[in-house]
ZAROTI-972296 format. One record per residue (C-alpha): x, z, y; residue in one letter. Coordinates in steps of 0.05 Angstrom, whole numbers, padded with zeros to 5 digits, always signed. Example, Ala and Ser with C-alpha at 12.3 -4.5 7.8 and 13.67 -1.06 7.14 Angstrom:
% residues 2
+00246+00156-00090A;+00273+00143-00021S;
***
This chain:
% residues 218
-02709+02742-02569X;-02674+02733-02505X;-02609+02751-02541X;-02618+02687-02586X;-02635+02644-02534X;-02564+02661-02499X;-02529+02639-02566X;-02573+02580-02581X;-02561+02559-02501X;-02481+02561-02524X;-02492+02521-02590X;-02533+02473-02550X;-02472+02471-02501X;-02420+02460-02546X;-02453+02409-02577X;-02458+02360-02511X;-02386+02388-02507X;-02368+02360-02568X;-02410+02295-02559X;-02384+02279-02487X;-02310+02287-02522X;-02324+02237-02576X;-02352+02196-02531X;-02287+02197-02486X;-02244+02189-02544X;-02278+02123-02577X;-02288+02094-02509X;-02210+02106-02483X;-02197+02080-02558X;-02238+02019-02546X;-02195+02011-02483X;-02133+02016-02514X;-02145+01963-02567X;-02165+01916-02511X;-02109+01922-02477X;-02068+01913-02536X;-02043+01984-02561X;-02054+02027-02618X;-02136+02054-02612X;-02105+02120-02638X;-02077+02134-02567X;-02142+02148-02547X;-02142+02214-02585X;-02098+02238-02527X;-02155+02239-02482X;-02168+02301-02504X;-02098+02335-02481X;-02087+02354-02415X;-02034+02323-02373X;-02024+02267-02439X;-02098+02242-02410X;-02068+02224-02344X;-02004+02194-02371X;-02048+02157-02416X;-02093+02130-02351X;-02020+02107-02308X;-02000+02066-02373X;-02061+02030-02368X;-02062+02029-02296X;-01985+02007-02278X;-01953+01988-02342X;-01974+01906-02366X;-02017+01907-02421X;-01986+01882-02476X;-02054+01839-02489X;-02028+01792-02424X;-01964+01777-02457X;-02000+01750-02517X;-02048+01713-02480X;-01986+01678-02439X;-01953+01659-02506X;-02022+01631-02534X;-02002+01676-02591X;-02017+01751-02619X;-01946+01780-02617X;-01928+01807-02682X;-01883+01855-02647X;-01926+01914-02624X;-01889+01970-02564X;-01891+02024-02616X;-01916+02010-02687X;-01973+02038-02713X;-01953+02093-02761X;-01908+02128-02703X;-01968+02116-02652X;-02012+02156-02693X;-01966+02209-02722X;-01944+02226-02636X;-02027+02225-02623X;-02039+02275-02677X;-01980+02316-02662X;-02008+02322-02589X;-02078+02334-02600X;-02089+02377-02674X;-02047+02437-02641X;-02096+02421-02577X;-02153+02428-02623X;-02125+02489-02654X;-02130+02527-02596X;-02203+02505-02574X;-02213+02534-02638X;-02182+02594-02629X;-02217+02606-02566X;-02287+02585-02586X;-02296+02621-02645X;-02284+02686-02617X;-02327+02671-02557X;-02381+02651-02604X;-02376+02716-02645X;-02377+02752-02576X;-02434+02713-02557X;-02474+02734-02624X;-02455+02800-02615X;-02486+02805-02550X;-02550+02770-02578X;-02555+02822-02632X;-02544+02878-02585X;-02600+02852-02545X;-02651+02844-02596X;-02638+02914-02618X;-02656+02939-02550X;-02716+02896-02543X;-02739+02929-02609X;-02724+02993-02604X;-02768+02988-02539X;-02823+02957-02581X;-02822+03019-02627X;-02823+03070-02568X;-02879+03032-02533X;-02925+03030-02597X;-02907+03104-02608X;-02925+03126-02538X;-02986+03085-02531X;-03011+03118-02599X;-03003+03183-02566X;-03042+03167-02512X;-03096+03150-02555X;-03093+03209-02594X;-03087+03261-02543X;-03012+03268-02544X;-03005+03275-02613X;-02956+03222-02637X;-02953+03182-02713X;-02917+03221-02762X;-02928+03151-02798X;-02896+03085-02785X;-02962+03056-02824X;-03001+03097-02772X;-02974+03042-02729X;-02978+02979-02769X;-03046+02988-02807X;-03081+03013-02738X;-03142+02964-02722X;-03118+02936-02682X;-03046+02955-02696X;-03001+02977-02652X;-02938+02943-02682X;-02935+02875-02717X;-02883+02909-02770X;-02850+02956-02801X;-02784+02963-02773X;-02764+03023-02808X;-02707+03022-02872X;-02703+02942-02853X;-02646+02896-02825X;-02659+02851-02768X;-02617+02819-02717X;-02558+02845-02752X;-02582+02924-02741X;-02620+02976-02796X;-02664+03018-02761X;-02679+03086-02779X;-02750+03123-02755X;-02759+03196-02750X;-02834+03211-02729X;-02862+03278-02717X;-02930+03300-02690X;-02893+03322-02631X;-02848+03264-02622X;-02800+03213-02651X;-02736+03186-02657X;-02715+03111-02671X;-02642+03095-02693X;-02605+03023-02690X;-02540+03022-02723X;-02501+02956-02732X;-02492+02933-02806X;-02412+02906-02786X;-02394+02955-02733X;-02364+02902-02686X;-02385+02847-02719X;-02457+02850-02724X;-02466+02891-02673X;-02422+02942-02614X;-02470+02994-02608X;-02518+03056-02638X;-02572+03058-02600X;-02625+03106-02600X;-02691+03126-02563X;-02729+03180-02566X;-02794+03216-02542X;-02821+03178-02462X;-02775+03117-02484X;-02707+03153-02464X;-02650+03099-02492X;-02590+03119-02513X;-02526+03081-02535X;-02456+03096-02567X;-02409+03039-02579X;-02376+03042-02653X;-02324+03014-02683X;-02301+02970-02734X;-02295+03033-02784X;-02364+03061-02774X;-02423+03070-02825X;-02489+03063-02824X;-02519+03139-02814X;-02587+03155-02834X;
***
């Protein structure tokens, strides 16, 4: 399951990602309306460069709060009105957010991928193991059975892996009395999965990567 714990590490991280953001944003808005803007510039804290311009108007520029606090008076007359304060925020940070988008999502796929291709491994190493240990206890004669394996007391696998979909992979068994041969193949070449893997008799692991176009093989 190490695999999963890689992609479950990233949706943690883009979670505090997107937590620390919001925070920013609602506490630069909450700035902003104290000092007598529009709240909605505090969407551009999330562009880059429009962040810092943001942080030298509020540093250098009088905040428009003094000037009503001089005349005793909210002015009615605000720098920029609200409508065209919001409408230049969102045209500065939704293309922003398009391309975090565009980044993450593939990343994430990537990262699934890899977590998929992982767990196949870890399997097919789990089926190789169990196979070679049940030789050992049969004097070198191997299961011609995957039940041989599962309904052993005790068993020597917690499942039968065989004709089944996990992790994004169907696996394929071949068992002889001399040997064996267990086959991962990707349901979505590419997208479930970038490999075929395959071991065979004393754990020897072999991979292949596919492509998009390739079909699951018995």
């Amino acid at each position: 399951m190490e695999g999963w714990g890689v992609v479950l590490l990233g949706l943690v991280m883009i979670i505090l990602g997107i937590g620390l953001l919001a925070a920013l944003v609602l506490s630069v808005m909450k700035i902003a309306q104290k000092a007598g803007y529009h709240p909605a510039l505090g969407l551009l804290a999330l562009v880059p460069y429009f962040n810092i311009l943001i942080l030298f108007l509020f540093a250098f520029r009088r905040w428009p709060i003094y000037d009503a606090m001089d005349a005793q008076k909210i002015s009615s007359e605000k720098p920029l009105s609200g409508w065209v304060v919001t409408v230049f925020c969102l045209l500065g940070v939704v293309p922003f957010l398009l391309l975090l988008t565009a980044i993450a999502i593939p990343n994430f796929m990537r990262a699934k991928v890899s977590a998929n291709d992982a767990l196949a491994r870890q399997t097919l190493q789990i089926l190789s193991r169990a196979s070679e240990n049940y030789a050992r206890d049969h004097g070198g004669v191997y299961p011609e059975d995957i039940a041989d394996l599962v309904s052993a007391s005790p068993p020597y696998l917690s499942r039968d892996y065989c004709r089944q979909n996990t992790g994004g992979y169907q696996y394929t068994c071949r068992l002889f009395s001399s040997g064996y041969e267990y086959q991962a193949m990707p349901q979505e070449a590419g997208k479930s999965g970038s490999h075929k893997l395959v071991v065979r008799t004393g754990g020897i692991l072999l991979e292949e990567g596919v492509s998009p176009s390739a079909e699951l093989q018995d």
